[in-house]
C-alpha positions in Angstrom: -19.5 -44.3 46.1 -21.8 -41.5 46.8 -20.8 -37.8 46.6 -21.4 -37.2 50.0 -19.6 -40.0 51.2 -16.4 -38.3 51.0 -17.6 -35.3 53.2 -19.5 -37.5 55.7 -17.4 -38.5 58.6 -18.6 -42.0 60.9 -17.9 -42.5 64.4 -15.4 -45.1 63.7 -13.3 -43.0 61.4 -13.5 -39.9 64.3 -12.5 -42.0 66.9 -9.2 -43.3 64.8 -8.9 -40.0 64.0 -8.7 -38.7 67.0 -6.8 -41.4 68.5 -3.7 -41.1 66.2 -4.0 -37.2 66.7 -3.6 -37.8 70.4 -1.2 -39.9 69.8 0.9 -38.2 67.2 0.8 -35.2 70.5 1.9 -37.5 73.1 5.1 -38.7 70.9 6.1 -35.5 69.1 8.3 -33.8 71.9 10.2 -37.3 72.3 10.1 -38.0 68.7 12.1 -34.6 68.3 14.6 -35.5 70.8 14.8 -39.0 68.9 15.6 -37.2 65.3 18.2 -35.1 67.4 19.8 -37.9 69.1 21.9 -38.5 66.1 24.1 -35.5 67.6 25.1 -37.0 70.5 27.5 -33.6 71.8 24.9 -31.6 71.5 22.4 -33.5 73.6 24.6 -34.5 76.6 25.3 -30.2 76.4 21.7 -29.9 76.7 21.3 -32.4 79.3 19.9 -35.4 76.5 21.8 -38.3 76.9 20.4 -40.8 74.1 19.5 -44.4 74.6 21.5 -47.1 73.4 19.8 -49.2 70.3 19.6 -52.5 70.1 21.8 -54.7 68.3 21.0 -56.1 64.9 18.1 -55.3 63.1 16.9 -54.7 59.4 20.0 -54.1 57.6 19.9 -51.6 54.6 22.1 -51.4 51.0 24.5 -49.0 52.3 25.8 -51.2 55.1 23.5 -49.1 57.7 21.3 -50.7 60.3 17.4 -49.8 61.1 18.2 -50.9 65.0 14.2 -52.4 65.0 13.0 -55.6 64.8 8.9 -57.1 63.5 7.2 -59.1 66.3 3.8 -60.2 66.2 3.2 -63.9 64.1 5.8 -65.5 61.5 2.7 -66.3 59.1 2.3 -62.2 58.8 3.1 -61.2 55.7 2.8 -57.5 55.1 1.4 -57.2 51.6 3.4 -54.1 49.6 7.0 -54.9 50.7 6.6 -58.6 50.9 8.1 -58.7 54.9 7.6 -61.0 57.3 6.9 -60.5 61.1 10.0 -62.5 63.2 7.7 -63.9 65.8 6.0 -63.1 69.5 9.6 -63.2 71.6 11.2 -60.3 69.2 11.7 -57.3 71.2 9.2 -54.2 70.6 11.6 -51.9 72.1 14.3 -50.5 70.1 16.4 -49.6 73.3 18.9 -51.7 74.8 18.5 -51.9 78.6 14.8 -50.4 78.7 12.2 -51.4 80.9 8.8 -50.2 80.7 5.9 -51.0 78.4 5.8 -50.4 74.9 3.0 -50.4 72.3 3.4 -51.7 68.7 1.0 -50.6 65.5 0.8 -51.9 62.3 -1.3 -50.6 59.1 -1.5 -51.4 55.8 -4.1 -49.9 53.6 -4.2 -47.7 50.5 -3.9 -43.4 51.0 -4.7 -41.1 48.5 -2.5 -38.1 48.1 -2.9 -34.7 47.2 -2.3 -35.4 44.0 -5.3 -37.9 43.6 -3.2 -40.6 43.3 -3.1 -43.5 45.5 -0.3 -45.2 47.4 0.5 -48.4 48.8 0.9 -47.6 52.6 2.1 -50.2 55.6 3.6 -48.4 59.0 5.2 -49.4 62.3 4.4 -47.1 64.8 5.5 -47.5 68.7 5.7 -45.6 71.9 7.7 -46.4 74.7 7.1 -45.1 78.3 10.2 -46.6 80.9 13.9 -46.3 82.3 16.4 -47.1 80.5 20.7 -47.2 80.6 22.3 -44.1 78.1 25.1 -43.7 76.3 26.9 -42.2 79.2 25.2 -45.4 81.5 23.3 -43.5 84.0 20.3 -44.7 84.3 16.9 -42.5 82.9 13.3 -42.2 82.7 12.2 -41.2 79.4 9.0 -41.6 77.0 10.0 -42.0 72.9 7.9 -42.4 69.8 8.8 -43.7 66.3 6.1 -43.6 63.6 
């Protein structure tokens, strides 16, 4: 690689750039509300009422459950943690009684941190945008992001 290849910046790399940026903006206020949704009190005080998750998911050691599930093809398999996408009829929402759209992101690559070190890197990023049935079971419109 040339030395000025790490300061030189292509259109492709801007536009991604950019992209996620105006992404990462869109989701953060909903994102926040989705971190504090784990106190339930305090958002119905505060006028929040959190979605209900779906059921099942990706269980963890402790017993816990990541309430998300993989589509996309069963042949995927994503290269660092060795899973396995669970097919095009999974659900991309992570909210029971939702309807609206929802968008679903992938990446695997290789980052290099601060440090200079590099790191194995696969995400799951989604947005959704809908209505869906709370906690309380009023109905809502509401926008949520989960990188």
């Amino acid at each position: 690689m040339r030395a000025h290849d790490h300061a030189s910046l292509d259109r492709r790399a801007f536009l991604g750039g950019a992209l996620g940026a105006t992404a990462a903006a869109a989701v953060a206020g909903p994102l926040a509300a989705a971190h504090a949704a784990t106190d339930d009190a305090g958002l119905v005080g505060a006028g929040l009422v959190p979605p209900k998750p779906i059921p099942g998911g990706i269980p963890l050691p402790d017993g816990s459950v990541i309430h998300v599930l993989a589509p996309g093809p069963t042949t995927v398999t994503l290269p660092f943690s060795g899973g396995t996408l669970q097919g095009e009829d999974v659900e991309p929402a992570t909210i029971t009684d939702f309807e609206g759209v929802s968008a679903v992101a992938f990446h695997v690559g290789r980052a290099r941190g601060s440090d200079g070190k590099t790191y194995n890197l696969e995400t799951d990023m989604r947005a959704f945008r809908g209505h869906y049935v709370a906690k309380d079971g009023r109905t809502y419109e509401g926008a949520f992001g989960f990188v």
